[in-house]
N, C-alpha and C positions, 0 to 999 in steps of 0.2 A: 740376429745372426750377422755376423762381419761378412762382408766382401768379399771376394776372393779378387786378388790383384794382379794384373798382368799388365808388365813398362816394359815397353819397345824403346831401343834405343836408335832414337836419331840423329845421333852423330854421323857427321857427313861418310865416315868408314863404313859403319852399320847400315847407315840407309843407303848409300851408293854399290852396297855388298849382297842385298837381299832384302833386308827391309823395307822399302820403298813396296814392294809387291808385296811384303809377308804381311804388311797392313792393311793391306785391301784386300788381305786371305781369311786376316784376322776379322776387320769388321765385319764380313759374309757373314766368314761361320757363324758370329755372337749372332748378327741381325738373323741368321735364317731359325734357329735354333729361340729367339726370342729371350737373351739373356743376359742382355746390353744393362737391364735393370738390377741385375745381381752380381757384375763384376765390372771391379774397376779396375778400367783397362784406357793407360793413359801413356804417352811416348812423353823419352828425357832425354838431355843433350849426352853427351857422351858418357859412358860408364866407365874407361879408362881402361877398356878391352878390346880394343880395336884389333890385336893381331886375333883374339880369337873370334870375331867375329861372322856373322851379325848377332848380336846380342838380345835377347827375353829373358825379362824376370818373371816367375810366378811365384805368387806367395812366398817372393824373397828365395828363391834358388834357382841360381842364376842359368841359364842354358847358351852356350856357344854355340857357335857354327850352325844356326839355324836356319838351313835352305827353304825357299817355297815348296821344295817336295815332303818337306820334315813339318814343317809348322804345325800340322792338323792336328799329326799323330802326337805331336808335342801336348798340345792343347788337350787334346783326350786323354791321353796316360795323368797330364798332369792332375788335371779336373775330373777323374772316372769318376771318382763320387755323388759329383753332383750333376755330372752331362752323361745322356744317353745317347746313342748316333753318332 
């Protein structure tokens, strides 16, 4: 079974914008959840979206403007199939 993949972008826009925390939101959830072994989940330099940023890809569809109060829900809608909680 593939991966499921999610890149943060760490571009200085992106992580001076919300990324910087939505990473330490992200690795919670995977760590609490126990799921660090079934997705890969790795940060890239700039993704060349800077105005719309902070920038997440999941499984290659891209998400804008992703606050710390959005991230979770992001993650779950994105992942429903395979995450419960």
């Amino acid at each position: 079974m593939e991966k499921d993949k999610i890149i943060l972008c760490m571009g200085s826009s992106c992580y001076s914008r919300g990324n910087r925390i939505n990473l330490d939101l992200i690795r919670a959830w995977l760590e609490e959840r126990k799921l660090q072994a079934n997705i890969d989940f790795k940060g890239q330099l700039c993704t060349g979206l800077c105005n719309h940023g902070p920038v997440m890809i999941i499984n290659g569809h891209v998400y804008e403007n992703v606050k710390p109060a959005n991230v979770i829900t992001l993650l779950k809608n994105a992942l429903n199939e395979k995450v419960s909680g």
